[in-house]
PDB file of N, CA, C and O in Angstrom:
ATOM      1  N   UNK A   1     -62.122  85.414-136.967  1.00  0.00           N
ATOM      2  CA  UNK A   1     -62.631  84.181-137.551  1.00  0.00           C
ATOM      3  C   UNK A   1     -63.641  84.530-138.637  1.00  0.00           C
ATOM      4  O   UNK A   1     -64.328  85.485-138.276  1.00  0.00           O
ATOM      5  N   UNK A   2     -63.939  84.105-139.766  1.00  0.00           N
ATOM      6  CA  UNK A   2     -64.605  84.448-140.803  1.00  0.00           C
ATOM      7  C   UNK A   2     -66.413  83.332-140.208  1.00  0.00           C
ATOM      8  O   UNK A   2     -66.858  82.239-139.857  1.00  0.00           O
ATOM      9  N   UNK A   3     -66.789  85.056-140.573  1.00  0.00           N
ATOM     10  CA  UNK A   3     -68.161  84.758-140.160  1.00  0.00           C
ATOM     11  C   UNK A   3     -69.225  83.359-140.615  1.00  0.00           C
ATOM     12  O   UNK A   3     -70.191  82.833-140.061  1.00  0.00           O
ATOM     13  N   UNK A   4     -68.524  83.113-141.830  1.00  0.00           N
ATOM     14  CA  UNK A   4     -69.329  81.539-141.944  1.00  0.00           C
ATOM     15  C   UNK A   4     -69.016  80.206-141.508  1.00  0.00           C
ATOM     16  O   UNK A   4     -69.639  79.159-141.689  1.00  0.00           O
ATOM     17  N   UNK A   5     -67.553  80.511-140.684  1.00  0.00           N
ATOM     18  CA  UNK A   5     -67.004  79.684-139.969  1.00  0.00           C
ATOM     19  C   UNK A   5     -67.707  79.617-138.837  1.00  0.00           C
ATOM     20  O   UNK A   5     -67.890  78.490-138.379  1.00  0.00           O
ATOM     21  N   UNK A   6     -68.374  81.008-137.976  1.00  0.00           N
ATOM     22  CA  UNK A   6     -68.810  81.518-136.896  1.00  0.00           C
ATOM     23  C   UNK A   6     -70.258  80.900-136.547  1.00  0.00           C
ATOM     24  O   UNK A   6     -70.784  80.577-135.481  1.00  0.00           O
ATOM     25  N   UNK A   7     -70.778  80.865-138.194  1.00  0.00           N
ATOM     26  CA  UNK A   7     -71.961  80.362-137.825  1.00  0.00           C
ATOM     27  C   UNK A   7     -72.235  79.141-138.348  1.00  0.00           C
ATOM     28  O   UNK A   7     -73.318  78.983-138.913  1.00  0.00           O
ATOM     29  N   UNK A   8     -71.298  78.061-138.249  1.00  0.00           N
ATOM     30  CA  UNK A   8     -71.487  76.609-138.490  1.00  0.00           C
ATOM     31  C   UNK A   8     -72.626  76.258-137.916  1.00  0.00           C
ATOM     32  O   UNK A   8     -73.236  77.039-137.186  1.00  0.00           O
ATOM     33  N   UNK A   9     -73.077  74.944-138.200  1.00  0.00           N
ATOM     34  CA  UNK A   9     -74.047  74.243-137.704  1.00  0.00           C
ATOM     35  C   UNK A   9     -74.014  73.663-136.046  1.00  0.00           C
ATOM     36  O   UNK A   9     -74.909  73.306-135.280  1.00  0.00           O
ATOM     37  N   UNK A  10     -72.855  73.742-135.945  1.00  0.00           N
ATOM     38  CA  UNK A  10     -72.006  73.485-134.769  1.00  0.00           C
ATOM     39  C   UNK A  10     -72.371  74.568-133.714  1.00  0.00           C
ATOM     40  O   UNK A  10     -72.219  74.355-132.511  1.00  0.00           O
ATOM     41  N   UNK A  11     -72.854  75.726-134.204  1.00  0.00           N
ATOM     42  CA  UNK A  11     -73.157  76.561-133.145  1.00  0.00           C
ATOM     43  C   UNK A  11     -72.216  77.824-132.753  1.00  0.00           C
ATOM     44  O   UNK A  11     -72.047  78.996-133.090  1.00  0.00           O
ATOM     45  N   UNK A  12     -71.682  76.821-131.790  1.00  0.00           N
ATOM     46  CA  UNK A  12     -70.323  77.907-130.896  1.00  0.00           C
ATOM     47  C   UNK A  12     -69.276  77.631-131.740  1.00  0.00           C
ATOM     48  O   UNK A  12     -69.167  76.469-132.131  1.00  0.00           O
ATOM     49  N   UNK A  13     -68.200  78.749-132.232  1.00  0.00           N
ATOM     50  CA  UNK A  13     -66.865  78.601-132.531  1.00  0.00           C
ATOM     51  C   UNK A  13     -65.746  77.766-132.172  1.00  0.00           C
ATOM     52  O   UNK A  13     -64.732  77.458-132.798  1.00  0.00           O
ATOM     53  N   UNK A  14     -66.223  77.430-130.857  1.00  0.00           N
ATOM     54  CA  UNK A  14     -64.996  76.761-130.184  1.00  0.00           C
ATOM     55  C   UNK A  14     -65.480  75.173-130.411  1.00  0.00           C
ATOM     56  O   UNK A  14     -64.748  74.183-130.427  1.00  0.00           O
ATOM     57  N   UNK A  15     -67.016  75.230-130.592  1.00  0.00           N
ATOM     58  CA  UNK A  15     -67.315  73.201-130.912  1.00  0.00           C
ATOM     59  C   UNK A  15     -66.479  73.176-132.378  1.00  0.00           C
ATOM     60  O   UNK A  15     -66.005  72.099-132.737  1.00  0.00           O
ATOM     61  N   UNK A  16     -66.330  74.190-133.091  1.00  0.00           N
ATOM     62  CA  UNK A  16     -66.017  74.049-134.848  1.00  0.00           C
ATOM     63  C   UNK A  16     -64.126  73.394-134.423  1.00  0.00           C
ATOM     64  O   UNK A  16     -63.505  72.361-134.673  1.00  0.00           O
ATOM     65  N   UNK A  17     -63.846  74.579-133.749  1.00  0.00           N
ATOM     66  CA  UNK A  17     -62.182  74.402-134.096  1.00  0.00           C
ATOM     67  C   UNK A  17     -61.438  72.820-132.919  1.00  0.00           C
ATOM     68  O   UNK A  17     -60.332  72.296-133.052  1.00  0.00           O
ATOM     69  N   UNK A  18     -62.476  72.471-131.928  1.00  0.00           N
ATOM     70  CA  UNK A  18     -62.541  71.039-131.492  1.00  0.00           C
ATOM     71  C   UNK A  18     -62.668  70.210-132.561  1.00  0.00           C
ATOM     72  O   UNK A  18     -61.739  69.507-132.958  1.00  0.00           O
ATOM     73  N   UNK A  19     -63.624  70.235-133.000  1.00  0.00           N
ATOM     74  CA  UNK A  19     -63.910  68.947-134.736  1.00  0.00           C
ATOM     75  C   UNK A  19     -62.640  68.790-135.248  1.00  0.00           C
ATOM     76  O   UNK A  19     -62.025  67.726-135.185  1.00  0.00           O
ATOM     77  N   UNK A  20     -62.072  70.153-135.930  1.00  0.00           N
ATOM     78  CA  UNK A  20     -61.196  70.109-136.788  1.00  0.00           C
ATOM     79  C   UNK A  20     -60.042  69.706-136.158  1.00  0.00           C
ATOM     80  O   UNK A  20     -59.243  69.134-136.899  1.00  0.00           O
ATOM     81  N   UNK A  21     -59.737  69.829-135.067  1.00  0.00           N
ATOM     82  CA  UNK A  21     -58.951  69.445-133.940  1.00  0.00           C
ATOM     83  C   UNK A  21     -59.280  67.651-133.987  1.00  0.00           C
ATOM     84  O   UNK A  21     -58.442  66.861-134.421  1.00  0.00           O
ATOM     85  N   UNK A  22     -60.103  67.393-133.666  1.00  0.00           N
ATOM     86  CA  UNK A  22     -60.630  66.105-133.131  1.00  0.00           C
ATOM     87  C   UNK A  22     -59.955  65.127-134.515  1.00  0.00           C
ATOM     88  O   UNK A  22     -59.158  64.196-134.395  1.00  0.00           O
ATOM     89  N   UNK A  23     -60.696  65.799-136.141  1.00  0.00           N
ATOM     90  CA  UNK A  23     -60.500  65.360-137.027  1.00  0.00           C
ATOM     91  C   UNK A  23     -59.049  65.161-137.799  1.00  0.00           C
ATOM     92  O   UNK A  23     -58.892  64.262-138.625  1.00  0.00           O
ATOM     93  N   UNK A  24     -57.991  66.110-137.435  1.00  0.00           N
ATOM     94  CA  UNK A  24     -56.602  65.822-137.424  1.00  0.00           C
ATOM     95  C   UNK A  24     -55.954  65.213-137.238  1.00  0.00           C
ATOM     96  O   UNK A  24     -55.131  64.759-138.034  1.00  0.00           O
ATOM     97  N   UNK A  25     -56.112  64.890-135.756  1.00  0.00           N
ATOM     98  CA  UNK A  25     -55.460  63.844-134.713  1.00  0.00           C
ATOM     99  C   UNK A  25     -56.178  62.872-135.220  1.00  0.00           C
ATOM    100  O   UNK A  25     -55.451  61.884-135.122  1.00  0.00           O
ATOM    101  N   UNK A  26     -57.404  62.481-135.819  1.00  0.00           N
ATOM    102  CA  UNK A  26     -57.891  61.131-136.156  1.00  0.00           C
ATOM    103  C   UNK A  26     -56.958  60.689-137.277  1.00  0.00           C
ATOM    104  O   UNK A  26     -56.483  59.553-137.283  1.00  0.00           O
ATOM    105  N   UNK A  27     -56.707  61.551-138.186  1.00  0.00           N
ATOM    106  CA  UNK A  27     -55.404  61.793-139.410  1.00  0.00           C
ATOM    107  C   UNK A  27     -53.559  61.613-138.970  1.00  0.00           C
ATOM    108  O   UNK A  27     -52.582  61.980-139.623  1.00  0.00           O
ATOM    109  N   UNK A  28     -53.628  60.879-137.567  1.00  0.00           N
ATOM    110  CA  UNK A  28     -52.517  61.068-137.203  1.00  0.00           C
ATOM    111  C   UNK A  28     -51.599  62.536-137.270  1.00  0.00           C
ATOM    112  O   UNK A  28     -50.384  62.639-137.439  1.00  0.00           O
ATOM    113  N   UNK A  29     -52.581  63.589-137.084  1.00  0.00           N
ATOM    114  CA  UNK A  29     -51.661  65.212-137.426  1.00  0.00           C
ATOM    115  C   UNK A  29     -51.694  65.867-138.546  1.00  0.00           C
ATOM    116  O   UNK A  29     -51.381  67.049-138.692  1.00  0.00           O
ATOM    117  N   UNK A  30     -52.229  64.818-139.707  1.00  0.00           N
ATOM    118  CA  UNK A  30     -51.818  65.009-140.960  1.00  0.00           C
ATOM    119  C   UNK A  30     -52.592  65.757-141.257  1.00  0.00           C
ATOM    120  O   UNK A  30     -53.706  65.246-141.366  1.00  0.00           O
ATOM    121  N   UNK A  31     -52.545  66.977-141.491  1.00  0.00           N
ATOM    122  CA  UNK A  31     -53.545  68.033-142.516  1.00  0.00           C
ATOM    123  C   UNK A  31     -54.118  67.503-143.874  1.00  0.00           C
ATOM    124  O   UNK A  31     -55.316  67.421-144.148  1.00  0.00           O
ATOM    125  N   UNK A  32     -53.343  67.249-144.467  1.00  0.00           N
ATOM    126  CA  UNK A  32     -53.367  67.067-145.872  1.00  0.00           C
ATOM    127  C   UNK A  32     -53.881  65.609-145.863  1.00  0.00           C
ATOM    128  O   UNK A  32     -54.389  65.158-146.890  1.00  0.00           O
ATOM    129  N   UNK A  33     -53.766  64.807-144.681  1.00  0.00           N
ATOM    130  CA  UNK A  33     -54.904  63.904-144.667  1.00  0.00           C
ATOM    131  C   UNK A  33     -56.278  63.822-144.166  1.00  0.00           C
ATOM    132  O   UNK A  33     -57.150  63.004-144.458  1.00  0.00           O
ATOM    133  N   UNK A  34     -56.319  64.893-143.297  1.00  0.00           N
ATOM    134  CA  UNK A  34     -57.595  65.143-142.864  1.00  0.00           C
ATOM    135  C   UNK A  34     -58.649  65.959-143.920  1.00  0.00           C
ATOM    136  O   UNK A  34     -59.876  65.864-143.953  1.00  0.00           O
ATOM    137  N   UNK A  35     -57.789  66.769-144.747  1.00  0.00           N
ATOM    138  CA  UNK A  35     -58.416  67.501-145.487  1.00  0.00           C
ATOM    139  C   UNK A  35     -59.081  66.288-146.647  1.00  0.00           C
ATOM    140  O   UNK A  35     -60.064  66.544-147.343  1.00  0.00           O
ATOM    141  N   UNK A  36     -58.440  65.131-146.686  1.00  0.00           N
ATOM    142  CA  UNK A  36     -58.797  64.029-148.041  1.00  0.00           C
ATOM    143  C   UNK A  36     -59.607  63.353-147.824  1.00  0.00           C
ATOM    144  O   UNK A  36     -60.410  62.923-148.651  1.00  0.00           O
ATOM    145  N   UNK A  37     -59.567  63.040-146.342  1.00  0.00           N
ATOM    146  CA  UNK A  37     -60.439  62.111-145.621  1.00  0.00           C
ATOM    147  C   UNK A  37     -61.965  63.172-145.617  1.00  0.00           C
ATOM    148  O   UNK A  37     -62.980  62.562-145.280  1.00  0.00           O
ATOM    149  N   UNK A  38     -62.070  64.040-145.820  1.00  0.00           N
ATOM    150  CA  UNK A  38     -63.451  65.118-145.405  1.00  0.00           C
ATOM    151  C   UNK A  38     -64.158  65.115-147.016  1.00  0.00           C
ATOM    152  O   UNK A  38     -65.339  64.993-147.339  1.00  0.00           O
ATOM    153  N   UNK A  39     -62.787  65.320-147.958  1.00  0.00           N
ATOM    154  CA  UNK A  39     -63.589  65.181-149.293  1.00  0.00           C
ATOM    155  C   UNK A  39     -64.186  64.040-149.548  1.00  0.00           C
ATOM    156  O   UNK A  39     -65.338  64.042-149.982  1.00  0.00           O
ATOM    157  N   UNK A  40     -63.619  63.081-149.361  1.00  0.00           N
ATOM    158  CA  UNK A  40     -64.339  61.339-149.512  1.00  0.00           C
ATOM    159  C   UNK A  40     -65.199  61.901-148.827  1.00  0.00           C
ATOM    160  O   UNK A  40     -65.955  62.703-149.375  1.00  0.00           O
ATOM    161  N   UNK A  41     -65.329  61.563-147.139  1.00  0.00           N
ATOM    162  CA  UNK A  41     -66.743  61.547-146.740  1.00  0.00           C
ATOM    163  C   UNK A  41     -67.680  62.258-147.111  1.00  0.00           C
ATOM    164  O   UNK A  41     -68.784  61.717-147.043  1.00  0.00           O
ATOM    165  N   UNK A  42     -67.636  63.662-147.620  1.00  0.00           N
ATOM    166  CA  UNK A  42     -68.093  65.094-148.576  1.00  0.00           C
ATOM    167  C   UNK A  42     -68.798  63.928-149.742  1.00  0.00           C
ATOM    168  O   UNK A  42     -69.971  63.575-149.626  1.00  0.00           O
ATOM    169  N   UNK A  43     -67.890  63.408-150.859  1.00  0.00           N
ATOM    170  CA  UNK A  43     -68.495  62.808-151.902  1.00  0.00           C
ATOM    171  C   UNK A  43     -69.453  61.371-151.586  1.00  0.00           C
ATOM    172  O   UNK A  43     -70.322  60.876-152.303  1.00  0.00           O
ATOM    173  N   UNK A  44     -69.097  61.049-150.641  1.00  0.00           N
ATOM    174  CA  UNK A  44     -70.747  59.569-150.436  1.00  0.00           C
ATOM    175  C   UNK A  44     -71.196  60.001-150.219  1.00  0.00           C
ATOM    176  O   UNK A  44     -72.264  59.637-150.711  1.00  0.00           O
ATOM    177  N   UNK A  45     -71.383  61.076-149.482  1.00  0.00           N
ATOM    178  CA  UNK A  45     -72.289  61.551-148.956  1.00  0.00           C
ATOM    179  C   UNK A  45     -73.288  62.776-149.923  1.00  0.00           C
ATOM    180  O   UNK A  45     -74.496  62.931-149.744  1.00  0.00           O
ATOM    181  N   UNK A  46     -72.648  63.374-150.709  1.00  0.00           N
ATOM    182  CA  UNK A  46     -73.761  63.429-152.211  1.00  0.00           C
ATOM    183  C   UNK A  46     -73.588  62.344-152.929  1.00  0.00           C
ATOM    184  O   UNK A  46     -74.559  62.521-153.664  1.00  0.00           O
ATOM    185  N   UNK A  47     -73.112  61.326-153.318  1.00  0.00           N
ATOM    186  CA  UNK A  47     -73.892  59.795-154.237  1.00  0.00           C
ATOM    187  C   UNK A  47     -75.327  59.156-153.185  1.00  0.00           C
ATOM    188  O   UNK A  47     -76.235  58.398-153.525  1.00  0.00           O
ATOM    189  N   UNK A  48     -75.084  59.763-151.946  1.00  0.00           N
ATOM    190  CA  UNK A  48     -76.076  58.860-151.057  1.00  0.00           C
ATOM    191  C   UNK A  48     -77.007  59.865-151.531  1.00  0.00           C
ATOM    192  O   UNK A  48     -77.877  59.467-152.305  1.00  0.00           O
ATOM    193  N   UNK A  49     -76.985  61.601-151.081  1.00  0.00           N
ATOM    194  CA  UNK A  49     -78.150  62.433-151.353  1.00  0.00           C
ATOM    195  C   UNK A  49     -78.890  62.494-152.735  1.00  0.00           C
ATOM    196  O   UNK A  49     -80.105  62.625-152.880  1.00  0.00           O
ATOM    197  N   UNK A  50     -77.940  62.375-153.732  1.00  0.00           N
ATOM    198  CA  UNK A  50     -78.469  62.180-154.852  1.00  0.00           C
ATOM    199  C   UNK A  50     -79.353  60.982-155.380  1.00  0.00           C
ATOM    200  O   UNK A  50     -80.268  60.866-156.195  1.00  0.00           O
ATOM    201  N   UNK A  51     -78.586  60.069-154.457  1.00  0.00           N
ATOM    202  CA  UNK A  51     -79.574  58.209-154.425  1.00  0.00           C
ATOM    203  C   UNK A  51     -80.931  59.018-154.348  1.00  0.00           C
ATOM    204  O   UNK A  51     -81.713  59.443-155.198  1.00  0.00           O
ATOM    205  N   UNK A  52     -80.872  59.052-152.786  1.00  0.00           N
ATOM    206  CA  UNK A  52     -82.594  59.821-152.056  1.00  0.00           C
ATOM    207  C   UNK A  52     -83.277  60.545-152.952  1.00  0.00           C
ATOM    208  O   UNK A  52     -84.483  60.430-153.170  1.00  0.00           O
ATOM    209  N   UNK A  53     -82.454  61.375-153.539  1.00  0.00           N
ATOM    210  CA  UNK A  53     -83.160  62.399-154.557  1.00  0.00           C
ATOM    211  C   UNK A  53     -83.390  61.812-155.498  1.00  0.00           C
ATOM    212  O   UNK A  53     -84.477  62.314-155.785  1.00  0.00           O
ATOM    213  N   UNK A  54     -83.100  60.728-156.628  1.00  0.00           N
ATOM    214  CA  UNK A  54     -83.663  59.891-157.212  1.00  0.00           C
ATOM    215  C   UNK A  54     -84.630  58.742-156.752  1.00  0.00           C
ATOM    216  O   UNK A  54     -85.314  58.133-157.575  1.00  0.00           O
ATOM    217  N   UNK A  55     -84.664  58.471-155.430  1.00  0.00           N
ATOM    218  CA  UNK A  55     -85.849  57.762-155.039  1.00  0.00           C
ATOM    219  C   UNK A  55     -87.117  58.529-154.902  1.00  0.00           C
ATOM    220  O   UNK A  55     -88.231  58.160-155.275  1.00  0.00           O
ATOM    221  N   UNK A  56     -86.826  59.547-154.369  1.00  0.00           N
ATOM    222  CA  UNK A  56     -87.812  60.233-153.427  1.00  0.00           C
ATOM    223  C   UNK A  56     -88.515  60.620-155.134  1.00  0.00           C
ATOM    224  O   UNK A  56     -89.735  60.512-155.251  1.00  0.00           O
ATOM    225  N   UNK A  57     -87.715  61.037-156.320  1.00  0.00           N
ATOM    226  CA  UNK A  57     -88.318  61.382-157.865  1.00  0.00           C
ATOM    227  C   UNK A  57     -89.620  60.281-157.968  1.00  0.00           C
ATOM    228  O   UNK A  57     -90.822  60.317-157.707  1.00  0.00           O
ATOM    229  N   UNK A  58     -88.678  59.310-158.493  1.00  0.00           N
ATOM    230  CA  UNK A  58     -89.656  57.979-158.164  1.00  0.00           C
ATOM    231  C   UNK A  58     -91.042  57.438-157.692  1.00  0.00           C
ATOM    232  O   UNK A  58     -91.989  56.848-158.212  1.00  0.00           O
ATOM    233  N   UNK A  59     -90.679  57.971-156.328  1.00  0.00           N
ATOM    234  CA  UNK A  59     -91.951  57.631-155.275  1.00  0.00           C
ATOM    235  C   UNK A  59     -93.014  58.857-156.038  1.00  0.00           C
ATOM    236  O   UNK A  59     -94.091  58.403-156.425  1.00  0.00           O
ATOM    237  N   UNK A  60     -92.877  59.711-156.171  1.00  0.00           N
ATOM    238  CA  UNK A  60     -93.674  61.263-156.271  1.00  0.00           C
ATOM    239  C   UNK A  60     -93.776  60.825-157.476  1.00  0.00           C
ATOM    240  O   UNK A  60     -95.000  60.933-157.551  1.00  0.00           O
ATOM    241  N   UNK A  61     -93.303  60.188-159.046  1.00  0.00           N
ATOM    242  CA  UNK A  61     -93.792  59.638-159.853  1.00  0.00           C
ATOM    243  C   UNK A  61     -95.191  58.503-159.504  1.00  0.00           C
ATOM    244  O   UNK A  61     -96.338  58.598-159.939  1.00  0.00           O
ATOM    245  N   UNK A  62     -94.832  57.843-158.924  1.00  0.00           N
ATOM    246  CA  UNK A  62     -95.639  56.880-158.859  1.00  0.00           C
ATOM    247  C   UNK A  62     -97.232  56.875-157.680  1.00  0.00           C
ATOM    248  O   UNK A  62     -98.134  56.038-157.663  1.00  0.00           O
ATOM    249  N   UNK A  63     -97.114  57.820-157.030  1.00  0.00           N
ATOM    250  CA  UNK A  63     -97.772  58.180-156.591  1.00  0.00           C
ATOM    251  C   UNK A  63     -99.652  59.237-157.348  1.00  0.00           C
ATOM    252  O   UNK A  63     -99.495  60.336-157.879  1.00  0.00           O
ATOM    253  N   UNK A  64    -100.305  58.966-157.293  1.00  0.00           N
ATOM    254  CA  UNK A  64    -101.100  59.489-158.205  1.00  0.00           C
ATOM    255  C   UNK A  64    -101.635  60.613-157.291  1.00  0.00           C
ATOM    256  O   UNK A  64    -101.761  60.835-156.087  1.00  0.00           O
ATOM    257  N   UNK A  65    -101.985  61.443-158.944  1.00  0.00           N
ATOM    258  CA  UNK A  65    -102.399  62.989-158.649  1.00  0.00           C
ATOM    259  C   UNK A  65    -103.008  63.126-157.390  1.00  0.00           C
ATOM    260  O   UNK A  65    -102.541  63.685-156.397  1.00  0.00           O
ATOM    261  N   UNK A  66    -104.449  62.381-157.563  1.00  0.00           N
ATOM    262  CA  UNK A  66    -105.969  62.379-156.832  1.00  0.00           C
ATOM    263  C   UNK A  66    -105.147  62.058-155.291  1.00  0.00           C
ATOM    264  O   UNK A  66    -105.157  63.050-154.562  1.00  0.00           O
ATOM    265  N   UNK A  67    -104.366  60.691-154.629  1.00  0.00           N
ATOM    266  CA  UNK A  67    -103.910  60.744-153.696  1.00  0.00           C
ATOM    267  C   UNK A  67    -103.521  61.927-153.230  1.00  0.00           C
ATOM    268  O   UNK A  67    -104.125  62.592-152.389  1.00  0.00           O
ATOM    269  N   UNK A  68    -102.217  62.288-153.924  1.00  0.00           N
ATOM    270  CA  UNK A  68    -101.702  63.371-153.376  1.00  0.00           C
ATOM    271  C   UNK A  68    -102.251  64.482-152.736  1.00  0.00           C
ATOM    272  O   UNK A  68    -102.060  65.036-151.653  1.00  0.00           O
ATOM    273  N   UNK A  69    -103.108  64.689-153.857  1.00  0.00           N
ATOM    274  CA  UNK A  69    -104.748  65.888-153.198  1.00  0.00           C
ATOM    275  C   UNK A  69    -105.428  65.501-152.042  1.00  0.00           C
ATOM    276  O   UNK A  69    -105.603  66.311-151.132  1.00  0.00           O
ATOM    277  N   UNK A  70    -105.792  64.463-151.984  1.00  0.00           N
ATOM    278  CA  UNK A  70    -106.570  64.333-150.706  1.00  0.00           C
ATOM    279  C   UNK A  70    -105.603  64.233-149.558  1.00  0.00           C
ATOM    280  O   UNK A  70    -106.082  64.213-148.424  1.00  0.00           O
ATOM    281  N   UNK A  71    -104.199  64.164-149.728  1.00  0.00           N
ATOM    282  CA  UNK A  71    -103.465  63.980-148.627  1.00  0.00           C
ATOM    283  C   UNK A  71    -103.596  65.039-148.121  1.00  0.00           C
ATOM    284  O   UNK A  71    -104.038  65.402-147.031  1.00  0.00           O
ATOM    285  N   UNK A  72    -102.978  65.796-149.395  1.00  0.00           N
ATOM    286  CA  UNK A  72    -102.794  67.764-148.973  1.00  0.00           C
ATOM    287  C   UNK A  72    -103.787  68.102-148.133  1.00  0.00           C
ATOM    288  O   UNK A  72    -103.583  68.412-146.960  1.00  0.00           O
ATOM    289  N   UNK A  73    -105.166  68.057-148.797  1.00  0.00           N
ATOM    290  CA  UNK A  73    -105.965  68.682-147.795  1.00  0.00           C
ATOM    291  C   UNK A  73    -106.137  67.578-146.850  1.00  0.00           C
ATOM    292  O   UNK A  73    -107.056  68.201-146.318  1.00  0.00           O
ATOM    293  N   UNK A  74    -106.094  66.691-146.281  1.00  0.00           N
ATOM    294  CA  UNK A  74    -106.247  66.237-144.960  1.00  0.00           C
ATOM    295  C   UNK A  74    -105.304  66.779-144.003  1.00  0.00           C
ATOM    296  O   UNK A  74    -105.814  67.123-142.937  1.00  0.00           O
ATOM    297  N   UNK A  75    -104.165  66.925-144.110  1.00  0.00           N
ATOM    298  CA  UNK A  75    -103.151  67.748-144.037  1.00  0.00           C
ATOM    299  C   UNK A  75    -103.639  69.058-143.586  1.00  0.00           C
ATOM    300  O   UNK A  75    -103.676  69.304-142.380  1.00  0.00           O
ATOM    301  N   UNK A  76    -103.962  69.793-144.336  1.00  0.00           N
ATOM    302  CA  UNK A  76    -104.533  70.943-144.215  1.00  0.00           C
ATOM    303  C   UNK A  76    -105.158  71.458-142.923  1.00  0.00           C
ATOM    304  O   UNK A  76    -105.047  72.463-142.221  1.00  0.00           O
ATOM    305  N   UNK A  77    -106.021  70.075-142.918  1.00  0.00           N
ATOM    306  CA  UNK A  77    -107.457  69.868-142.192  1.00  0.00           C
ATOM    307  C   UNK A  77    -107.239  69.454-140.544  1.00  0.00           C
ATOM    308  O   UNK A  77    -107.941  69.535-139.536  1.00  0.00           O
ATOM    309  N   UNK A  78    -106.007  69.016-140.822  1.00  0.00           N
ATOM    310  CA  UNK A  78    -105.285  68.574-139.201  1.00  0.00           C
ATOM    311  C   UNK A  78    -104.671  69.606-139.109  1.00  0.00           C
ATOM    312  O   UNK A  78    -104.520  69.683-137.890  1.00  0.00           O
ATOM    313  N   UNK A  79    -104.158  70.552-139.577  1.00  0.00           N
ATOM    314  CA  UNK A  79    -102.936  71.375-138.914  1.00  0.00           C
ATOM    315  C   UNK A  79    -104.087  72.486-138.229  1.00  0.00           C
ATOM    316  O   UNK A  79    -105.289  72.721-138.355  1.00  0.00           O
ATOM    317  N   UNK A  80    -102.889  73.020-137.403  1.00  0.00           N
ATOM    318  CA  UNK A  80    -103.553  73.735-136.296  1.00  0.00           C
ATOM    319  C   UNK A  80    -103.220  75.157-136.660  1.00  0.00           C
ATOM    320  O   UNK A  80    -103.737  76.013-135.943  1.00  0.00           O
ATOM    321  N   UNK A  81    -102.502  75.533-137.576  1.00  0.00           N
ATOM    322  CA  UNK A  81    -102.445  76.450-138.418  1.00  0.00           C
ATOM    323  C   UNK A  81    -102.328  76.810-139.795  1.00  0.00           C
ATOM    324  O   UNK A  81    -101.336  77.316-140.320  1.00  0.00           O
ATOM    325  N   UNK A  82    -103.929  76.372-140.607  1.00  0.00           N
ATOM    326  CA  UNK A  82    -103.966  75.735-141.577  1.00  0.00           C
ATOM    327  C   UNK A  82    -103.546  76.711-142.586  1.00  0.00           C
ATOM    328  O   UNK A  82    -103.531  77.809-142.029  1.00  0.00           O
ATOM    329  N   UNK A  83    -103.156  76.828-143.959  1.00  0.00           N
ATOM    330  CA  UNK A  83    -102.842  77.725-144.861  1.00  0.00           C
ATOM    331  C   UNK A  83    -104.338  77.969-145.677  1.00  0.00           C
ATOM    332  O   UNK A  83    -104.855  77.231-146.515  1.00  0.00           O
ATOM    333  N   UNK A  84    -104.766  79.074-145.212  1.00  0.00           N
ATOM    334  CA  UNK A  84    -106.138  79.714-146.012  1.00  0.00           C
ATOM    335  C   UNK A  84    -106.332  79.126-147.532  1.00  0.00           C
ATOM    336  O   UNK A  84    -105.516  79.607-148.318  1.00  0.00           O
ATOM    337  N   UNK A  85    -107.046  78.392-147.976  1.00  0.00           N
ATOM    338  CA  UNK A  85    -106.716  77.390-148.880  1.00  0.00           C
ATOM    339  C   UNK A  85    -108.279  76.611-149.419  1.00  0.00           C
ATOM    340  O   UNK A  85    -108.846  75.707-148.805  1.00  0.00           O
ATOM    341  N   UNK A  86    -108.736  77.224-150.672  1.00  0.00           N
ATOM    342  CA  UNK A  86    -110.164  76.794-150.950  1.00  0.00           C
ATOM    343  C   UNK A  86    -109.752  76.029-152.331  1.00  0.00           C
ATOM    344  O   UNK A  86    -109.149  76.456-153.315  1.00  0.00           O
ATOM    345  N   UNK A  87    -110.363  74.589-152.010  1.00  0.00           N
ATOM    346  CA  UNK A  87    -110.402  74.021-153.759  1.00  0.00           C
ATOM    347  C   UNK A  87    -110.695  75.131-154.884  1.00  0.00           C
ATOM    348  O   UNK A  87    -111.057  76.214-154.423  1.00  0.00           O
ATOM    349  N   UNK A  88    -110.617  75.060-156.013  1.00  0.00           N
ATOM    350  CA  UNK A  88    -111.219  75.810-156.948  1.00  0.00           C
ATOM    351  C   UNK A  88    -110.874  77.797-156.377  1.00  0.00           C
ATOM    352  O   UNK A  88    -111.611  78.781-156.308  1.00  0.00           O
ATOM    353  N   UNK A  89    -110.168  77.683-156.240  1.00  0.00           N
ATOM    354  CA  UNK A  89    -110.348  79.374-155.964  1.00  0.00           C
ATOM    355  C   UNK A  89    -108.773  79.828-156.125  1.00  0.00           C
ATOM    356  O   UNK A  89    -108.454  81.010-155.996  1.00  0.00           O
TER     357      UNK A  89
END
């Protein structure tokens, strides 16, 4: 089995070749429909990430410098393993 198959997100090998299994038979058998049906869901699914990624631009536009700074270091200031980190230095 080719090793980037091996290490899907899925984990174990055998949850991967169930999916693709699972996802066939949802295709009535059809390969060549399962494979069409994965690219669609593949492409909303970057128009959706790319949405986010143009919102999330947005928000971080509109958001001002000075906020952002004081978030960071409050941030900072709560974590329990803070990143060694002096204004001005």
């Amino acid at each position: 089995m080719n090793p980037a198959v091996s290490s899907f997100a899925l984990g174990d090998p055998a949850e991967l070749e169930i999916e693709v299994d699972r996802v066939i038979a949802d295709c009535d058998g059809d390969p060549r429909a399962a494979v069409r049906a994965l690219i669609v869901a593949n492409a909303v699914l970057e128009i959706d990430l790319e949405r986010q990624r143009r919102e999330i631009r947005e928000i971080a536009m509109a958001v001002s410098r000075g906020y952002a700074r004081e978030l960071f270091y409050k941030r900072l200031q709560c974590s329990e393993d803070p990143i060694p980190y002096k204004p001005g230095s």
